[in-house]
VEXFIMI-346694 format. One line per field, with one value per residue: residue number from 1; z negated, y negated, x negated of N, C-alpha, C in turn. Coordinates in steps of 0.02 Angstrom, whole numbers, plus 32768, in hexadecimal, padded with zeros to 4 digits. Atoms other than C-alpha are relative to their C-alpha. Last residue first. Layout:
BEGIN
k c(NUM  ...)
n.c3 c(Z  ...)
n.c2 c(Y  ...)
n.c1 c(X  ...)
ca.c3 c(Z  ...)
ca.c2 c(Y  ...)
ca.c1 c(X  ...)
c.c3 c(Z  ...)
c.c2 c(Y  ...)
c.c1 c(X  ...)
// end
This chain:
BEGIN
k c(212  211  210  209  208  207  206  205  204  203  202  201  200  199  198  197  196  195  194  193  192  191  190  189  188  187  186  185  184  183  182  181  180  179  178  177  176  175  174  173  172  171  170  169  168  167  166  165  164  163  162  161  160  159  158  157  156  155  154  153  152  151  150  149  148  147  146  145  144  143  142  141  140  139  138  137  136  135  134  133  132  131  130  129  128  127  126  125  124  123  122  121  120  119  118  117  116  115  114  113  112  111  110  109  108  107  106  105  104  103  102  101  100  99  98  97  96  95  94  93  92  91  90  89  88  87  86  85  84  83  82  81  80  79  78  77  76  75  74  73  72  71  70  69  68  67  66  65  64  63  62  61  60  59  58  57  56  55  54  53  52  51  50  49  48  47  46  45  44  43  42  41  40  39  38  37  36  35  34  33  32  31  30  29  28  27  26  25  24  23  22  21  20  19  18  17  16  15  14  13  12  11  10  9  8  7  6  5  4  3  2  1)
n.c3 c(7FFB  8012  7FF6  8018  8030  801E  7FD2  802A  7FE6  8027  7FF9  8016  8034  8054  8025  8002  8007  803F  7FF1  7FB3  8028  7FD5  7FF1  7FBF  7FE9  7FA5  800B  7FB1  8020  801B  8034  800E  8020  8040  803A  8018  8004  8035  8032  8007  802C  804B  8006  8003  8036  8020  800C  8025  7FE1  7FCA  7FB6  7FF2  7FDC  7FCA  7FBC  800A  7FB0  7FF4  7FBB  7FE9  8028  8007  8004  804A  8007  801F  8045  8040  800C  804A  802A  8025  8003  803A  802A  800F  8005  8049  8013  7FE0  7FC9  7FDF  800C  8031  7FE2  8005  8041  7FFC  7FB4  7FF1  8031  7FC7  7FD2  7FD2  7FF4  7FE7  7FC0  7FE5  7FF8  7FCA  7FBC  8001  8004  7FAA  800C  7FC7  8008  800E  8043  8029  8005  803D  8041  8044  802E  8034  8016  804D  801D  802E  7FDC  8030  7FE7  7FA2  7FFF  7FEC  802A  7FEC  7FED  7FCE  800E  7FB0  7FF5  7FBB  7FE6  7FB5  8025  8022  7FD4  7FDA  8033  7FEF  7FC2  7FBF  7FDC  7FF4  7FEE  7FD1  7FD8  800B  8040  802F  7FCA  8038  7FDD  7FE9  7FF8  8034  802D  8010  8055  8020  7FDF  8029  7FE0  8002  803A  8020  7FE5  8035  803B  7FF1  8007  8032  8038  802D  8003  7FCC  801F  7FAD  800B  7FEB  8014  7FBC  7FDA  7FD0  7FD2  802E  7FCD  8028  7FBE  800A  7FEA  8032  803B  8002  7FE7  801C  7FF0  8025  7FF9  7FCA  7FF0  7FD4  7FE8  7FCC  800D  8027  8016  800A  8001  8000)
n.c2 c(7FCF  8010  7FCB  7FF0  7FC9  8037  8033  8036  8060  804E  802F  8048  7FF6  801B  7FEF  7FB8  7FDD  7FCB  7FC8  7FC3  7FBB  8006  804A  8017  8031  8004  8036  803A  804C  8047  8035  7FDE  7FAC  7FFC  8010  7FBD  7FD4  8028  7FF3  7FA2  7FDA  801B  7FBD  7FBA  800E  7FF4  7FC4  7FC8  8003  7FBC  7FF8  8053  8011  7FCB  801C  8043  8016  803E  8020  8054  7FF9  7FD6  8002  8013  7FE7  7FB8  7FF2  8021  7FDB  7FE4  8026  7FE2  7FC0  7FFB  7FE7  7FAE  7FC0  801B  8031  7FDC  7FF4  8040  8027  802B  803F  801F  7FFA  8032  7FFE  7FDA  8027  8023  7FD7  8027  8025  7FF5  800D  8023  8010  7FD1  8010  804D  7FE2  7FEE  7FE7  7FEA  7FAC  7FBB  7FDD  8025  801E  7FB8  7FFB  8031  7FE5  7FD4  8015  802E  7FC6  7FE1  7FD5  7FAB  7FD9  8000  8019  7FD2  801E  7FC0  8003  8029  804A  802C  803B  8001  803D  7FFD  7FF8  7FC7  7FCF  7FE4  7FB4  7FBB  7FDC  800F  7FD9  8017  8056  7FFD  8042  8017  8014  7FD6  7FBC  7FA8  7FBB  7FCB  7FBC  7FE4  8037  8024  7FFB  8037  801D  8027  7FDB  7FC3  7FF6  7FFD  7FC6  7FCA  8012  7FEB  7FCA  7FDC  7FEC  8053  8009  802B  8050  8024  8036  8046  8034  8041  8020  7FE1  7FDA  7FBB  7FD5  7FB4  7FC6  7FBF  7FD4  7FE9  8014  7FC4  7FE0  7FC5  7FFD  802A  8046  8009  8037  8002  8043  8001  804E  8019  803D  8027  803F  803C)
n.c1 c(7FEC  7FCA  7FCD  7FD5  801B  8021  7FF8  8037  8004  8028  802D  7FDE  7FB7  8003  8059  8011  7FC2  7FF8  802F  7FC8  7FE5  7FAA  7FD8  7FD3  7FE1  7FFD  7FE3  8008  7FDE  8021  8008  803F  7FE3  7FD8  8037  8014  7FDC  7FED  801E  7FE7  7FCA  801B  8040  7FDB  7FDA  8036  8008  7FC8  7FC7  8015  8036  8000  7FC6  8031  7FF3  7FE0  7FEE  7FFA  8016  7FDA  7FCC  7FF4  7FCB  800B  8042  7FD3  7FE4  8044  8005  7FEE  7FEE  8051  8004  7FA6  801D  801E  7FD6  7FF7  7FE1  7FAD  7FF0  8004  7FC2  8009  8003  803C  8030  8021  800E  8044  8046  8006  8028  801E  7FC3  7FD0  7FF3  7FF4  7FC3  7FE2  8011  7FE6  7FBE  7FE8  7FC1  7FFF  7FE1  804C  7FED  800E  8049  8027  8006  800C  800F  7FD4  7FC0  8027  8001  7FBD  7FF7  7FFD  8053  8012  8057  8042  8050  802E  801C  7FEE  7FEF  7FFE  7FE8  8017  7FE1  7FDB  7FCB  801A  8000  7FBA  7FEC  803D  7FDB  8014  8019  8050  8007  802A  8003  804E  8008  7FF2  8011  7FFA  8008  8030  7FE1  7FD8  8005  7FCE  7FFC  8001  8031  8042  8044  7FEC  7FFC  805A  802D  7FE9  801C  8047  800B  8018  7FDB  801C  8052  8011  7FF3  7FF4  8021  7FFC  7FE9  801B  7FDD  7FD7  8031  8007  8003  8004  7FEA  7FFB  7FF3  7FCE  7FBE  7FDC  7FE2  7FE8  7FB6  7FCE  8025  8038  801C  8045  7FFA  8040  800B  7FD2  800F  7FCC  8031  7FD7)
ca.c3 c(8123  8115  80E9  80EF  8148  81C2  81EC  81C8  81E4  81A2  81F5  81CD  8213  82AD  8343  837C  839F  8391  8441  8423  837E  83FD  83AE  8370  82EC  82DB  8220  823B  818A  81CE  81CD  827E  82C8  82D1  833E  83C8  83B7  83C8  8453  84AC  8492  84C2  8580  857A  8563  85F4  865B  8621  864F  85C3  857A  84BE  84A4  841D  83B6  8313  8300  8251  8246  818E  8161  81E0  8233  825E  8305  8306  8305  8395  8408  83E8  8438  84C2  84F5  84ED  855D  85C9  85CD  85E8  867D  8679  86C6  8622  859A  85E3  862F  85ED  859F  863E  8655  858D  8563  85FD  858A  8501  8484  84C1  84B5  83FE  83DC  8424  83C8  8316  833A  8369  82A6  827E  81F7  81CD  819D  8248  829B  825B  829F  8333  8386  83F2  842D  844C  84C3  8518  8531  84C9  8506  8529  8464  845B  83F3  8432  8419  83C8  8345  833A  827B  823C  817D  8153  8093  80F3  8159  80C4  808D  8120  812F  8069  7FD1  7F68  7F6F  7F6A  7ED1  7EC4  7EB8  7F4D  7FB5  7F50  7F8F  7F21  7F0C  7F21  7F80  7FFF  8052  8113  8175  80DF  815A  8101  8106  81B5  81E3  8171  81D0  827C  8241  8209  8261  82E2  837A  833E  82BF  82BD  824C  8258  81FB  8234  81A8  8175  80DB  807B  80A5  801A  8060  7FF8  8031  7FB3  8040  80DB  8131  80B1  8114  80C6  8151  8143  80A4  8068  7FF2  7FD2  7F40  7F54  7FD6  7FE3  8032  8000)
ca.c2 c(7D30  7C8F  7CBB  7C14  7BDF  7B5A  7BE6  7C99  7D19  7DC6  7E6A  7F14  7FC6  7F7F  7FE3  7FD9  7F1D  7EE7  7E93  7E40  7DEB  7D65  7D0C  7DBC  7DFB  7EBC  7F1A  7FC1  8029  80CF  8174  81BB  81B7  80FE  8106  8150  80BC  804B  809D  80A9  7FE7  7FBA  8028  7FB0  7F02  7F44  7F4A  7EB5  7E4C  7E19  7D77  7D8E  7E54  7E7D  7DDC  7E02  7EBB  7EF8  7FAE  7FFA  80B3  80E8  804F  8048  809E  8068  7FBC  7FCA  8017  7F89  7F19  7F9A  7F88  7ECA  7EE8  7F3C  7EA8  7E1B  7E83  7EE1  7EA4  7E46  7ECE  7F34  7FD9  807B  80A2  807F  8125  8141  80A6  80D9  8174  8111  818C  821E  819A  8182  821F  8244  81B3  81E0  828F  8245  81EA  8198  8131  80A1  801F  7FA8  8030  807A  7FD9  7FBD  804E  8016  7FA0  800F  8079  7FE0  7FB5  7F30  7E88  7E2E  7E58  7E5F  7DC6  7E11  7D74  7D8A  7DF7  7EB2  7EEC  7FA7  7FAF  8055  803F  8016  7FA0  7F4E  7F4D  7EF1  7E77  7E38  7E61  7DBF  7DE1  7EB4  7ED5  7F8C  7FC0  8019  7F7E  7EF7  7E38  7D99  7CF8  7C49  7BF9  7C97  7CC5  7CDE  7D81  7DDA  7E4E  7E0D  7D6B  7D77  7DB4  7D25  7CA2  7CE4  7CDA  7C45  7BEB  7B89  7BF3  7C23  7CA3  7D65  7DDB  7E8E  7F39  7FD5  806E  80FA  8093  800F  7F51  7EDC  7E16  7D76  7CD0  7C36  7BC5  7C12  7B6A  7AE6  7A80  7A4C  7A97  7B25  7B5D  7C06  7C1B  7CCF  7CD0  7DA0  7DFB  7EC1  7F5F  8000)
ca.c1 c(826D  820C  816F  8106  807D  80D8  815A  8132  81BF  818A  81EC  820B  8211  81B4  81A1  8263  8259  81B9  81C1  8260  81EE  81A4  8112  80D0  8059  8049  8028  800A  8002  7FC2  801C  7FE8  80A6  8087  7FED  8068  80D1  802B  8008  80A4  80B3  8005  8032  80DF  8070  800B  80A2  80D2  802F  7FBC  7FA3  7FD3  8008  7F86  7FC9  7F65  7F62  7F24  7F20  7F11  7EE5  7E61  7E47  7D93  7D97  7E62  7E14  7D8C  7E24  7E72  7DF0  7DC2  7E7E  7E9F  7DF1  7E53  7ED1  7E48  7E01  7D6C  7CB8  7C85  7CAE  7C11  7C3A  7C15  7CA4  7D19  7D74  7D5D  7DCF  7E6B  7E78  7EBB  7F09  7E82  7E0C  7E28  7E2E  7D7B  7D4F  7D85  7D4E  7CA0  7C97  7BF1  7BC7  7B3B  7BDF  7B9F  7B99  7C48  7C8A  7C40  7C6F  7CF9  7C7B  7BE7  7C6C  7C94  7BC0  7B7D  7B39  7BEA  7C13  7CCD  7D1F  7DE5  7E41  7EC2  7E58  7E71  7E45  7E2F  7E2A  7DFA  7DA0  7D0B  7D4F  7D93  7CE8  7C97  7D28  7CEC  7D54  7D85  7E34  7E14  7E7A  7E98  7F4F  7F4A  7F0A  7F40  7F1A  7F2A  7F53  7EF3  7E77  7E6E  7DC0  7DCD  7D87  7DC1  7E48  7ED7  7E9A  7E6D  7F2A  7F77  7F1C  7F44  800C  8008  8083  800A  8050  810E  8131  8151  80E3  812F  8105  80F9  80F6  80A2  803D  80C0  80A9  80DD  80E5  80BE  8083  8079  804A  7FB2  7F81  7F46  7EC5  7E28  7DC4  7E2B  7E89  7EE3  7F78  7FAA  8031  802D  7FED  8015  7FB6  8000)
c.c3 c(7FEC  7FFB  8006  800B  7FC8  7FA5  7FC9  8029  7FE4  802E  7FD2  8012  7FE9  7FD5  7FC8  7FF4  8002  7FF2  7FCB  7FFA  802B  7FD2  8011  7FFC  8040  7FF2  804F  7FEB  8037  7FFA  7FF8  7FAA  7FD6  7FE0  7FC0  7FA3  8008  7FDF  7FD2  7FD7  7FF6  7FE0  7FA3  7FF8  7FE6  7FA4  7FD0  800D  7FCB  802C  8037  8046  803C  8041  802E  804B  8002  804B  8001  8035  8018  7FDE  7FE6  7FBD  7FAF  7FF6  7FF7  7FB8  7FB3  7FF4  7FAF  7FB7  7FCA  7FD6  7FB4  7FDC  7FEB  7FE1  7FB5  8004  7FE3  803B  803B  8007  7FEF  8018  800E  7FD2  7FF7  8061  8014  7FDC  8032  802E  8041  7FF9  8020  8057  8018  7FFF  801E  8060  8009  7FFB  8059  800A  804A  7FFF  800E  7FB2  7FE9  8011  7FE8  7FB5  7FD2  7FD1  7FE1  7FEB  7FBF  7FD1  7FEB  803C  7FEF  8008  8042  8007  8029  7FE2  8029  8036  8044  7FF8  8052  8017  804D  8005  803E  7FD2  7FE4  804D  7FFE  7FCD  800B  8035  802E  8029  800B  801F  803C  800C  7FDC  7FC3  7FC2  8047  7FE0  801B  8001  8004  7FBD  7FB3  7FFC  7FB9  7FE4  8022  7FCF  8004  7FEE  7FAA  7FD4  801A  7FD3  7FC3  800B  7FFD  7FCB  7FCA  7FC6  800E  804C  7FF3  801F  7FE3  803A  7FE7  8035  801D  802F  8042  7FE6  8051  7FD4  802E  7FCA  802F  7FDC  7FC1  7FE6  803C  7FE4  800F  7FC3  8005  8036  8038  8019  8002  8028  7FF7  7FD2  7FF1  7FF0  8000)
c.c2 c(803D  8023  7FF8  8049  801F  801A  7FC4  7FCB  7FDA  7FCB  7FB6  7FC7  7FC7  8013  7FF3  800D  8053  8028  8034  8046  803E  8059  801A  7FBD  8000  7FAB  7FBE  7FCA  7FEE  7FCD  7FCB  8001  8012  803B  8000  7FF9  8055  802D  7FF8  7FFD  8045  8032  7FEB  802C  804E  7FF9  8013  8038  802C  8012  802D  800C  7FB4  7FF4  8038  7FEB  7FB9  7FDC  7FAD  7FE6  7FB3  8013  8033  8017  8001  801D  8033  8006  7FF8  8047  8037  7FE0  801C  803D  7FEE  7FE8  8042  8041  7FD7  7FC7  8035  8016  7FCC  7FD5  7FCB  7FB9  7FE2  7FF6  7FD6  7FF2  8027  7FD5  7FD1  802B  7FD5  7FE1  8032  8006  7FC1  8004  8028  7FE8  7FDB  8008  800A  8028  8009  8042  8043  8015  7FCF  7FE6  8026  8003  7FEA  8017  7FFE  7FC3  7FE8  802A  8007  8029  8059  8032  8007  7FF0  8044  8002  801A  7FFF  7FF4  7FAB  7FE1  7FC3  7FF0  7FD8  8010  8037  8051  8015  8009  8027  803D  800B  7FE0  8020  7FFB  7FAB  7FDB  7FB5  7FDE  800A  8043  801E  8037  8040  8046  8040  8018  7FDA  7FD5  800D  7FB5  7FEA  7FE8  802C  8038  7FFF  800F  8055  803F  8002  8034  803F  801F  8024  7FC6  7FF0  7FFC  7FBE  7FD4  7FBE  7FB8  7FCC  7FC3  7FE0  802D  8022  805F  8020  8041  8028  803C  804D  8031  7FBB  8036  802A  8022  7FFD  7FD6  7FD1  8001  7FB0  8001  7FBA  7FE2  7FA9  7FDF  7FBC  7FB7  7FC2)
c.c1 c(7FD5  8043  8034  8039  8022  7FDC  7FD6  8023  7FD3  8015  8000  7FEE  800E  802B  7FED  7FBF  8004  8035  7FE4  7FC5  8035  8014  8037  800E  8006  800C  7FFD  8026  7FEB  8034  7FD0  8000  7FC1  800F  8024  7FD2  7FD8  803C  8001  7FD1  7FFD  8026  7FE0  7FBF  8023  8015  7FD5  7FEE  8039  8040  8007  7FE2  7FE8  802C  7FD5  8005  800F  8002  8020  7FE5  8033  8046  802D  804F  8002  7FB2  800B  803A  7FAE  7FF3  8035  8017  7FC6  7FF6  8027  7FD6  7FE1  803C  802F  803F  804C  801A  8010  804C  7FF9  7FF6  7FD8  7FD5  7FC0  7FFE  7FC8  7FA6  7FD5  7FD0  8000  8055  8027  8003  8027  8058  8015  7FF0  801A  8043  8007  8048  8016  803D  7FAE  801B  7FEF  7FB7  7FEE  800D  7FF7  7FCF  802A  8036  7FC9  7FF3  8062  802D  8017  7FD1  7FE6  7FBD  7FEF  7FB2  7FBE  7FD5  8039  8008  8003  802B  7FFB  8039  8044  8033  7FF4  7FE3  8039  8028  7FE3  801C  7FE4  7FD6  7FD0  8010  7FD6  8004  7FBC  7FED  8006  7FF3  7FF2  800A  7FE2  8021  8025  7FF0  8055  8013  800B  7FD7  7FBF  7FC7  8022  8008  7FB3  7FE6  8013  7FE0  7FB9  7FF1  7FD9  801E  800A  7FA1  7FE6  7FEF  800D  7FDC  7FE2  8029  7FEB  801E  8028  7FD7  7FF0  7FF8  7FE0  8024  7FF0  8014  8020  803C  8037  801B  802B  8049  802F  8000  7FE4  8004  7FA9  7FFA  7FC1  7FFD  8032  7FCE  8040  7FD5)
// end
């Protein structure tokens, strides 16, 4: 069970996160809908411990892990997709998706060999550098890098943003297969349609605030 409680998180002197709380139980798929600007990137990375919060605090099965780093919620199988993808131009796909156990010193083929029998379209192109695929496949490499790490908790922020529909529909199956695995998936969206049937529940953020 991963839960925030009275979250309040700063940037540059800005208040973003406000008093956020949310309970997420482990087997299930959980939502994150708001508008661009709402909060919902902020409450990802502070989830993940890529930003410190000012106030409140984060449970991970009962443990307190507020102050945790991103390195030790990986370690603890935290698997995080940004918006944005951050791949490493110089590294190979297949050094990519690995990143995180190589940057933890561990190794896991099984983990990989399942991964690319969810994503098959990830081992075609392994060896290829991030720079010659298109923004969509590397949508792909991106979340195949979290489920690498991701053993118990998947953090998806906006995996969707950008990409055509069909490609949108090939996320969705995965993502719906990834649910039958028991992990805690937690998915922001701008447009909650597209959670529809994948999410058992959903979070409204508006102007850093939970509002539903």
């Amino acid at each position: 069970m991963l839960s925030a409680s009275g979250l309040d998180v700063h940037i540059a002197g800005t208040v973003v996160l406000r008093e956020v709380s949310c309970r997420f139980e482990g087997g299930r798929t959980y939502g994150i809908v708001g508008r661009n600007g709402a909060g919902k990137t902020t409450l990802m990375r502070a989830l993940m411990g890529v930003l410190p919060s000012r106030n409140g605090e984060i449970l991970f099965d009962g443990v307190d892990i507020t102050r945790a780093p991103a390195s030790k919620r990986l370690g603890m199988g935290f698997g995080y997709m940004p918006e944005d993808r951050r791949l490493v131009p110089s590294l190979t796909v297949e050094d990519n998706v690995l990143m995180p156990l190589i940057s933890l010193a561990r190794k896991d083929a099984a983990r990989l060999d399942w991964i690319y029998s969810l994503i098959p379209e990830i081992k075609e192109f392994r060896t290829r550098m991030p720079s010659l695929l298109s923004g969509g496949q590397q949508k792909l490499v991106a979340l195949a890098r979290a489920l690498m790490a991701g053993t118990r908790v998947l953090l998806l922020d906006e995996p969707t943003e950008g990409v055509a529909p069909l490609l949108q529909s090939r996320i969705r199956k995965i993502l719906s297969d990834v649910g039958g695995q028991g992990l805690l998936v937690l998915i922001s969206e701008s447009n909650s349609g597209y959670l529809s049937g994948m999410a058992g529940q959903l979070y409204f953020i508006e102007r850093g605030r939970i509002t539903s």
